[in-house]
C-alpha positions in Angstrom: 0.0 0.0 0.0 1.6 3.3 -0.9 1.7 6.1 1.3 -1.2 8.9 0.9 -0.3 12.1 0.3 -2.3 15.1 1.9 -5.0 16.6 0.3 -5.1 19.7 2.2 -8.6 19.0 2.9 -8.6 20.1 6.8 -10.8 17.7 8.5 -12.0 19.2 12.7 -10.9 17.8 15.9 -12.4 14.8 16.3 -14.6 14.2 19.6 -14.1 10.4 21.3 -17.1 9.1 22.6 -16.9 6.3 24.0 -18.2 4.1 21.3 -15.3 5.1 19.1 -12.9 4.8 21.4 -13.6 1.3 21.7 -14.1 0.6 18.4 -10.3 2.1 18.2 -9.2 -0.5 20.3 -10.9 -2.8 18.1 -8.9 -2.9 15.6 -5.9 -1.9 17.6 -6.5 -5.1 18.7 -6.2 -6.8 15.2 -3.2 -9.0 14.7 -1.7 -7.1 11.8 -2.1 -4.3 13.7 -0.9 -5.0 17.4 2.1 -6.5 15.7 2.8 -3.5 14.2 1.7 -1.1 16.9 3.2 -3.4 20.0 5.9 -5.0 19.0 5.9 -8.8 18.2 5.5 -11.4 21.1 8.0 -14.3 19.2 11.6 -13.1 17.6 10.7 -15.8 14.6 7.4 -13.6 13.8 8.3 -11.3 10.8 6.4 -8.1 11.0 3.7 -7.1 8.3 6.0 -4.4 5.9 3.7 -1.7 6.4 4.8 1.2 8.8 2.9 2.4 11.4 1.8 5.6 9.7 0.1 3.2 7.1 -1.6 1.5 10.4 -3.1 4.3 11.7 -4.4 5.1 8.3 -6.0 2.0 8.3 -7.5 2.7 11.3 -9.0 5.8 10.9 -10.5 3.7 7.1 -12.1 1.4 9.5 -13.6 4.0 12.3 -14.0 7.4 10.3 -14.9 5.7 6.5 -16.4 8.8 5.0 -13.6 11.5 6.5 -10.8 9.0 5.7 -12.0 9.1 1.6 -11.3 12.9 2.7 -8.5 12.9 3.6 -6.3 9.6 5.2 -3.6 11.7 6.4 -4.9 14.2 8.3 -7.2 11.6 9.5 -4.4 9.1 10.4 -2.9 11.5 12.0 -6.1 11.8 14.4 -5.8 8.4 15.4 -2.4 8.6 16.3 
């Protein structure tokens, strides 16, 4: 996956109920990502090839769908 470029589209401060926290931690919780994120548990385990940038851009695909198609930097960058 190459890495987005920003649009320059400014997308506000986002506010984190509680539901979106949690569904954060959701897929913080996903292998791929925890790996990345985390740290691997096992030295054998080789690590996914994205960076963490591409991660939290991921993220923000999966939480904030219609903001992220605005603009997946700024909006990785919130999830950070």
């Amino acid at each position: 996956m190459a890495k987005k470029k920003d649009n320059g589209i400014t997308i506000l401060e986002i506010v984190w109920t509680d539901d979106l926290v949690w569904q954060l931690l959701a897929q913080i919780e996903l292998s791929e990502n925890r790996v990345m994120l985390l740290g691997k548990q096992k030295k054998g385990k080789n690590m996914s090839g994205d960076s963490k940038v591409m991660v939290y851009q991921c993220m923000a695909a999966a939480v904030f769908p219609q903001l992220h198609s605005q603009n997946a930097v700024a909006m990785g960058d919130q999830v950070k």
